[in-house]
N, CA, C and O atoms as a DFTB+ gen file, in Angstrom:
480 C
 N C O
     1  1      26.672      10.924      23.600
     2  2      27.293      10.871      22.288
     3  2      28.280      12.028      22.142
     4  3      28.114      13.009      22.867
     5  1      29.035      12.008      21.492
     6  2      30.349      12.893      21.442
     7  2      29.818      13.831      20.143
     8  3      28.924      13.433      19.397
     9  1      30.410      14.971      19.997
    10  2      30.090      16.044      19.394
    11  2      30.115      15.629      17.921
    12  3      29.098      15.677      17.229
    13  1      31.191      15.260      17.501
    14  2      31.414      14.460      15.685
    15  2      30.098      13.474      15.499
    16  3      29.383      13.594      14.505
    17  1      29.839      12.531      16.485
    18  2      28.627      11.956      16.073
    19  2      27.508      12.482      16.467
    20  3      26.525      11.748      16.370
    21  1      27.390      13.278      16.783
    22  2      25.685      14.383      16.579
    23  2      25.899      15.355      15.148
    24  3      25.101      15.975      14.446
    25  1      27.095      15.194      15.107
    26  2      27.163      16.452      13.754
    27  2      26.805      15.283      12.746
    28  3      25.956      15.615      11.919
    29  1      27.166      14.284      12.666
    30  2      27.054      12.934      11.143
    31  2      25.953      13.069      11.618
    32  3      25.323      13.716      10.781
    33  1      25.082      12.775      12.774
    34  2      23.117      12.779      12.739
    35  2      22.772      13.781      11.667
    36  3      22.460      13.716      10.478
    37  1      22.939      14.660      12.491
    38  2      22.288      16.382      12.162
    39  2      23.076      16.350      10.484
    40  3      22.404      17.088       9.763
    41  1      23.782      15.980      10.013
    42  2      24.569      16.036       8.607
    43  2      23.344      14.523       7.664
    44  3      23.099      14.581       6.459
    45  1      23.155      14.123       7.986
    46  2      22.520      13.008       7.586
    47  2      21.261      13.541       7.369
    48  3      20.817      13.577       6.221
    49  1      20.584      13.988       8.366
    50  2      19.390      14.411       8.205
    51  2      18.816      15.114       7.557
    52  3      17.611      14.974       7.352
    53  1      19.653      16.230       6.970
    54  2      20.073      17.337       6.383
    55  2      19.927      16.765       4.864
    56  3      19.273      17.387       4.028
    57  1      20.544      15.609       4.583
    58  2      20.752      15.476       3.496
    59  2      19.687      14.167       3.152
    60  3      19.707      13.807       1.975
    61  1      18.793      13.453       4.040
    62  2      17.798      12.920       3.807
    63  2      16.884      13.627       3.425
    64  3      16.130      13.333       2.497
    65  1      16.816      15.021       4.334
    66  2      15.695      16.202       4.272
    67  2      15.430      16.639       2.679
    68  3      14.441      16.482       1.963
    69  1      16.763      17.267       2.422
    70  2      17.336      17.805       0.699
    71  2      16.801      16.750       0.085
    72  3      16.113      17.299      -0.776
    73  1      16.655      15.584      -0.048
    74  2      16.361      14.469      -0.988
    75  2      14.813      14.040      -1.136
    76  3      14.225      13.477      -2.059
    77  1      14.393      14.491       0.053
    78  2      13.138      14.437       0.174
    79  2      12.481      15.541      -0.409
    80  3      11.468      15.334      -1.077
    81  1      12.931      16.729      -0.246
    82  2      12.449      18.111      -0.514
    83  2      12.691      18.158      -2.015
    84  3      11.840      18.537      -2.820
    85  1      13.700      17.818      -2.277
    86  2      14.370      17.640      -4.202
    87  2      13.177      16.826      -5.156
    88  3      12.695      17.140      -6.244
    89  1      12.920      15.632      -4.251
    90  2      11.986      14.992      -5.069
    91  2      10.857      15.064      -5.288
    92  3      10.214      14.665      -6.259
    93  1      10.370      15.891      -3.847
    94  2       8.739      16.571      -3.932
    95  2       8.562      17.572      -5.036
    96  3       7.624      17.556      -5.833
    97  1       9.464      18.374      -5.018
    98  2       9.594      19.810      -5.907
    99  2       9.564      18.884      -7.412
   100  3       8.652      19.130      -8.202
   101  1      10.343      18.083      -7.674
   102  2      10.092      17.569      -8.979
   103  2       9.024      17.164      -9.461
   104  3       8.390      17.561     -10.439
   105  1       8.813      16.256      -8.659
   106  2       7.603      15.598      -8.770
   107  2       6.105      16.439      -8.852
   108  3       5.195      15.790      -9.367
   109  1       5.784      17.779      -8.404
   110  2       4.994      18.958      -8.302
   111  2       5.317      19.857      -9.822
   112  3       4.648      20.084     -10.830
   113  1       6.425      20.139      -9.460
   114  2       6.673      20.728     -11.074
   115  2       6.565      20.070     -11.914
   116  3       5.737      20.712     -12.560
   117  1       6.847      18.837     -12.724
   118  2       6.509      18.450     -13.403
   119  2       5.508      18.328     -13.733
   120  3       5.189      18.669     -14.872
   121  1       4.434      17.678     -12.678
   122  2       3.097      17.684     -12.859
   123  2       2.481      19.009     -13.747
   124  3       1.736      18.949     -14.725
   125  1       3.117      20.395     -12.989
   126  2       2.153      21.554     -13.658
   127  2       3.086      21.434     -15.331
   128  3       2.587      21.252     -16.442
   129  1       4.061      21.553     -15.088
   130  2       4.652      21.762     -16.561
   131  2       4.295      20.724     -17.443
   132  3       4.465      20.977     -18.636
   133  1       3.752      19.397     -17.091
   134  2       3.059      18.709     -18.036
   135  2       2.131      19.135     -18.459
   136  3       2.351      19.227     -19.666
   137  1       1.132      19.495     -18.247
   138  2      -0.022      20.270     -18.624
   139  2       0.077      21.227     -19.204
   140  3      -0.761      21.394     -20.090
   141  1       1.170      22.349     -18.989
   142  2       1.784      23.360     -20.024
   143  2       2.564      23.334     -21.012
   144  3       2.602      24.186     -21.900
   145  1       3.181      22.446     -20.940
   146  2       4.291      22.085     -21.932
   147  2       4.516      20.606     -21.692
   148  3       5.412      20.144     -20.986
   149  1       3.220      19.623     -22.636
   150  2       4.028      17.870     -22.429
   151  2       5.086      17.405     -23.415
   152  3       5.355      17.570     -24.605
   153  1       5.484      16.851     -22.532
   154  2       6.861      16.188     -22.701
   155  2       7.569      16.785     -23.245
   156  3       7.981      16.422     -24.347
   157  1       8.027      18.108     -22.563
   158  2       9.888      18.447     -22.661
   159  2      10.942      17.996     -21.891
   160  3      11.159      18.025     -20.680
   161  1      11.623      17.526     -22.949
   162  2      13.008      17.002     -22.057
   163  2      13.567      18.096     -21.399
   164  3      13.871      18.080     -20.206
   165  1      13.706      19.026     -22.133
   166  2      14.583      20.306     -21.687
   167  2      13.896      20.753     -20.383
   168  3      14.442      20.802     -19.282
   169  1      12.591      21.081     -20.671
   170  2      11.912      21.805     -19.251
   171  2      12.365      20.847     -17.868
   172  3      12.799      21.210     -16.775
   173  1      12.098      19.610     -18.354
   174  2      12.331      18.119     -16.847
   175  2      14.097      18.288     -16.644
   176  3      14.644      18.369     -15.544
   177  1      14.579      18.307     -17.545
   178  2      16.444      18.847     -16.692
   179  2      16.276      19.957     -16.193
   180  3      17.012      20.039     -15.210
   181  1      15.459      21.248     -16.403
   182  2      15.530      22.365     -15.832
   183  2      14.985      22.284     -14.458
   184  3      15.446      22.967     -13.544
   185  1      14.032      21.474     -14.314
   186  2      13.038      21.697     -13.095
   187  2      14.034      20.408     -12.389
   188  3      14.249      20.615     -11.194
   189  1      14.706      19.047     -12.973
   190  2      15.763      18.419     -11.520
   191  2      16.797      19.910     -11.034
   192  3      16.883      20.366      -9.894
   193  1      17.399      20.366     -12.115
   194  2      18.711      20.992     -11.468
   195  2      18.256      22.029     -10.833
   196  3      18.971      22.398      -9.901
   197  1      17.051      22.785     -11.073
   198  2      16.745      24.240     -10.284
   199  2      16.022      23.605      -8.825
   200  3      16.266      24.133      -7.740
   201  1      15.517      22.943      -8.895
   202  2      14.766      21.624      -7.299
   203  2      15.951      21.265      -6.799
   204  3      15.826      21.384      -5.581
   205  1      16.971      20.913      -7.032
   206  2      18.566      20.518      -6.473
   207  2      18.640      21.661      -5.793
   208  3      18.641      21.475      -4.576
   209  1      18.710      22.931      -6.173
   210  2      19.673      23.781      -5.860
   211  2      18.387      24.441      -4.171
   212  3      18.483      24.616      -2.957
   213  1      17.430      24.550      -5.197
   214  2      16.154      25.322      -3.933
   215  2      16.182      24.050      -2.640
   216  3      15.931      24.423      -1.494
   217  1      16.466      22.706      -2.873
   218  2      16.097      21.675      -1.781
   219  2      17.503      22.421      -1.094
   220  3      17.335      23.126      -0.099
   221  1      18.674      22.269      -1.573
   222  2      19.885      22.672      -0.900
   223  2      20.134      24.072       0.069
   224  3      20.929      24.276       0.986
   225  1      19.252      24.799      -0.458
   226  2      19.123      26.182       0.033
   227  2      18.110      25.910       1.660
   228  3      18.497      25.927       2.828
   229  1      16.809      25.687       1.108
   230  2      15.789      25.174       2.383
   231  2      16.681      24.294       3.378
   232  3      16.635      24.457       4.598
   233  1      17.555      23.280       2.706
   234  2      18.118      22.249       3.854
   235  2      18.687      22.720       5.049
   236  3      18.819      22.092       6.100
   237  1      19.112      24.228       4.725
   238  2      20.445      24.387       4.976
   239  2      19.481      25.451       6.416
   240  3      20.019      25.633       7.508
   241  1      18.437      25.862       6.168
   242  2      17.685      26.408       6.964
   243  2      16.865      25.788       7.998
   244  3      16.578      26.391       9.033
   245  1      16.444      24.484       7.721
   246  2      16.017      23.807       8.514
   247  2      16.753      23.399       9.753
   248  3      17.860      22.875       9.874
   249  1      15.449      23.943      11.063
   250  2      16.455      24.040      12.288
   251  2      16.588      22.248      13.253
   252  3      16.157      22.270      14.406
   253  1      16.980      21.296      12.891
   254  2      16.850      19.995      13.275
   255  2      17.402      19.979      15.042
   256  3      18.260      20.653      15.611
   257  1      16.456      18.872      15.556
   258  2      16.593      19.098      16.886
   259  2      17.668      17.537      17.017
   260  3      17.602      16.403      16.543
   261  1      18.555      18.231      17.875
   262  2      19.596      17.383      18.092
   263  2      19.684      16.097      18.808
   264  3      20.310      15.088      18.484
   265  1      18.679      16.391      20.209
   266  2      18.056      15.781      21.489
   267  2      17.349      14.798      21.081
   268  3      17.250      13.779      21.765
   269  1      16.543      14.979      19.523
   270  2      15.515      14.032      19.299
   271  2      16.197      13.196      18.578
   272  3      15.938      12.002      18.731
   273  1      17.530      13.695      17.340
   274  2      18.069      12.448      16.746
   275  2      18.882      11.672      17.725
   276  3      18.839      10.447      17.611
   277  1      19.532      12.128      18.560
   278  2      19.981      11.318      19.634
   279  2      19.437      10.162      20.033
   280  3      19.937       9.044      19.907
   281  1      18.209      10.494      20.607
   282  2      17.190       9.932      21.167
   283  2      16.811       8.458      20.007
   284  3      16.904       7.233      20.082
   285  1      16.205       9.807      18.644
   286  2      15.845       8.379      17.815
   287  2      17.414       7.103      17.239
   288  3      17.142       6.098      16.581
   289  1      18.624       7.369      17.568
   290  2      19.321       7.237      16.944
   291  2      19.638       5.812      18.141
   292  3      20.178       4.733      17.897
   293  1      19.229       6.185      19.080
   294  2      19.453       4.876      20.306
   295  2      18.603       3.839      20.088
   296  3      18.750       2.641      19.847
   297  1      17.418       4.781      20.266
   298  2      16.183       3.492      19.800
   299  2      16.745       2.752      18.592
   300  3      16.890       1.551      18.824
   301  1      17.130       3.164      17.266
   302  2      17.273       2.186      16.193
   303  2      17.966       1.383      16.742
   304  3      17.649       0.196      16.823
   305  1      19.386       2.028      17.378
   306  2      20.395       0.853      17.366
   307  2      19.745      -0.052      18.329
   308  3      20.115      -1.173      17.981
   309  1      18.987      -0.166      19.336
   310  2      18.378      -0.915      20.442
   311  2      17.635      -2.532      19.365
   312  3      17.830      -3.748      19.381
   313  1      16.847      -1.660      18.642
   314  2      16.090      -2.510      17.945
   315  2      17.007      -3.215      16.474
   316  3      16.493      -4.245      16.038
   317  1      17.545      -3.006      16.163
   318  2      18.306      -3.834      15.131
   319  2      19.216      -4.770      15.515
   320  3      19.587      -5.422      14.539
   321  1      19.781      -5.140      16.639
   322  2      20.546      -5.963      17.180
   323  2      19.833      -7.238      16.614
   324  3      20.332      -7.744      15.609
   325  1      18.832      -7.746      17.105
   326  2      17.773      -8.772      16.618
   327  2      17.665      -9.225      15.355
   328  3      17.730     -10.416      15.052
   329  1      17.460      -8.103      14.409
   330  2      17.170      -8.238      13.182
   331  2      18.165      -8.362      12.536
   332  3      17.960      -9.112      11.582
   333  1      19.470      -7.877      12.599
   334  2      20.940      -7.885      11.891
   335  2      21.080      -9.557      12.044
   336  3      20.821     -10.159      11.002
   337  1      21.330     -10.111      12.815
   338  2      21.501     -11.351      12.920
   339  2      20.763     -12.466      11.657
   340  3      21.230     -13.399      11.003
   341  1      19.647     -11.933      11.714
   342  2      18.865     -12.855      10.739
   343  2      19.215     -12.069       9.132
   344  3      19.470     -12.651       8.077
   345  1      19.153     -11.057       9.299
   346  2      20.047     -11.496       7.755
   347  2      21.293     -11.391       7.357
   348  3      21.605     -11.372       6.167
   349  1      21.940     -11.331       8.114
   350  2      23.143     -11.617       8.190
   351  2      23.299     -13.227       7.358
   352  3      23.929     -13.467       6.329
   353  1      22.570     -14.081       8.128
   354  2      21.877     -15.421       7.936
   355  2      21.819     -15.940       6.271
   356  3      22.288     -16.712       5.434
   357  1      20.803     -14.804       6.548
   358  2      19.809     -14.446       5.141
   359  2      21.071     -14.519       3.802
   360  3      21.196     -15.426       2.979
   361  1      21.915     -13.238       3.926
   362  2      22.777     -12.537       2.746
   363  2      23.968     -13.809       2.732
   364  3      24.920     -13.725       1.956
   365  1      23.826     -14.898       3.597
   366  2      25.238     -15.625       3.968
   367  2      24.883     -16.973       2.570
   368  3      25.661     -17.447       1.743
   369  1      23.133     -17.300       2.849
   370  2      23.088     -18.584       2.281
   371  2      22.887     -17.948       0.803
   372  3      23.352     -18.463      -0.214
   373  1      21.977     -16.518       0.839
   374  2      21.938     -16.441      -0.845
   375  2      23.207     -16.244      -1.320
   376  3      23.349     -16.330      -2.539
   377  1      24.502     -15.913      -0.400
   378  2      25.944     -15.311      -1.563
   379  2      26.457     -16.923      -1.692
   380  3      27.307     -17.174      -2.547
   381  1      25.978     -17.912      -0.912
   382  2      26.421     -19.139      -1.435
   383  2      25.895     -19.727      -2.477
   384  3      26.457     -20.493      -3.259
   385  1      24.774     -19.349      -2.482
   386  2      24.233     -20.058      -3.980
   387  2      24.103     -19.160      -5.046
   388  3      23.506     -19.726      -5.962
   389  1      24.439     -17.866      -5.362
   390  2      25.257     -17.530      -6.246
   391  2      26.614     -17.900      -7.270
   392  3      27.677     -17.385      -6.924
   393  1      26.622     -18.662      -8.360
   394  2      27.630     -19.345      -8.868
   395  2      28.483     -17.612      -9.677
   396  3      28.221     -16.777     -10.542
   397  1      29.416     -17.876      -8.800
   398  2      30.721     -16.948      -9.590
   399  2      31.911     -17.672     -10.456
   400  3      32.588     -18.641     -10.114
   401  1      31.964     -16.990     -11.563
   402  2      32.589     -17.938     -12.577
   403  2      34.110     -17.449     -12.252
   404  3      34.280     -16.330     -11.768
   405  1      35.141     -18.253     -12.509
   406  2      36.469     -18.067     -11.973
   407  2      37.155     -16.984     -12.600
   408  3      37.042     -17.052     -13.824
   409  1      37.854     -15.968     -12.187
   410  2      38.419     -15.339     -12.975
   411  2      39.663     -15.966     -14.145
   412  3      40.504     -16.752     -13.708
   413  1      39.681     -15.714     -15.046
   414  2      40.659     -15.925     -16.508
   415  2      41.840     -15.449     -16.126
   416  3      41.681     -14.258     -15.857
   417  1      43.242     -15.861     -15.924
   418  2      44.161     -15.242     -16.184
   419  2      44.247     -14.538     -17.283
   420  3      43.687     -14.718     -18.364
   421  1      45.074     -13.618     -16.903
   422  2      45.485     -12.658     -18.115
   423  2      46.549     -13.098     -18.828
   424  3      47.512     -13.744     -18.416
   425  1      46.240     -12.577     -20.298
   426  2      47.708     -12.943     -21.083
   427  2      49.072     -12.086     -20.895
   428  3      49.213     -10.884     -20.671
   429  1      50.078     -13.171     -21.072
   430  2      51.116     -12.533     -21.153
   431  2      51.405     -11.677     -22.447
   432  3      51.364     -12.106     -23.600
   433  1      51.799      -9.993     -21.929
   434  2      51.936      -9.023     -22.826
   435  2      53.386      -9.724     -23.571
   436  3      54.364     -10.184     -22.981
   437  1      53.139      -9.624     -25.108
   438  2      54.535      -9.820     -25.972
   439  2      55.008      -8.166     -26.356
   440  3      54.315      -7.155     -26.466
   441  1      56.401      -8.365     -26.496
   442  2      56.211      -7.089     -26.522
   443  2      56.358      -7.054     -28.412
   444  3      56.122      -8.099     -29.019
   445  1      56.723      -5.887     -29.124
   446  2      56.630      -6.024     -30.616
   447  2      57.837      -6.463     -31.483
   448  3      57.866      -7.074     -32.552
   449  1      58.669      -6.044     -30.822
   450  2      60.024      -6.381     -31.078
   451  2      59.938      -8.440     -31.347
   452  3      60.151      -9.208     -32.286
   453  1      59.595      -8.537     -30.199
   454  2      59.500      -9.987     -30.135
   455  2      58.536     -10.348     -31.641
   456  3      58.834     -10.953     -32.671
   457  1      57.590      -9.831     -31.299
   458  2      56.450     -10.498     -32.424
   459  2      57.348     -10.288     -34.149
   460  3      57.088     -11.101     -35.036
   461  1      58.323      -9.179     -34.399
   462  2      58.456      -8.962     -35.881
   463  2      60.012     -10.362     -35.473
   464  3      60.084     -11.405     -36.123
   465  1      60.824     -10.083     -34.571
   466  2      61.710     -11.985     -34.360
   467  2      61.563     -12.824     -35.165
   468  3      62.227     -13.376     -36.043
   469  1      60.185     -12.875     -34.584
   470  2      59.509     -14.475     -34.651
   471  2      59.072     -14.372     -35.815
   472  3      59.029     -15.425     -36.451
   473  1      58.681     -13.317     -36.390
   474  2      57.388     -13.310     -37.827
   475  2      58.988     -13.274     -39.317
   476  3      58.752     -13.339     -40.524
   477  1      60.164     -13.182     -38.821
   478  2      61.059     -13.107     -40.332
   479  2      61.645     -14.225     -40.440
   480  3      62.356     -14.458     -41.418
């Protein structure tokens, strides 16, 4: 694999990691701050945006092994060849039986001049 696509792995991961780590921290804090303080709105925006910032900080420390997303990144593509096909299938017959209603032309803009013309 070429250097740009190990960096999108290792960049991906990074930011699966942060999302994972963001939502644990919420999900933990809240818990205690319910019990100390239930139901503040204010405290639950404080504890997403301060969990944003601490997941972003940890992410950025986490040492991810390169060799292994490689590795896992072959295996997926190995194994989805198979499965893409069938829903491919799948997404083809449900977007057909989806009824989309036609789009409306738009009206023609008058301009005002015209409209006071016509109105004396």
């Amino acid at each position: 694999m070429t250097k740009k696509k190990i960096r999108t792995l290792v960049k991906t991961a990074r930011k699966t990691a942060k999302k994972d780590i963001a939502s644990t921290l919420v999900r933990e804090l809240k818990a205690v701050a319910d019990k100390v303080v239930p139901g503040s709105k204010k405290i639950d925006k404080a504890i997403k945006k301060d969990a944003k910032g601490l997941a972003k900080k940890i992410a950025k420390e986490i040492a991810i092994d390169e060799a292994g997303l490689v590795a896992a990144n072959k295996q997926e593509k190995a194994e989805p060849q198979v499965t893409t096909a069938n829903t491919a299938t799948n997404t083809s017959t449900s977007a057909a039986k989806t009824n989309v209603a036609p789009k409306t032309p738009k009206k023609a803009s008058v301009s005002k001049t015209a409209d006071k013309s016509v109105k004396s």
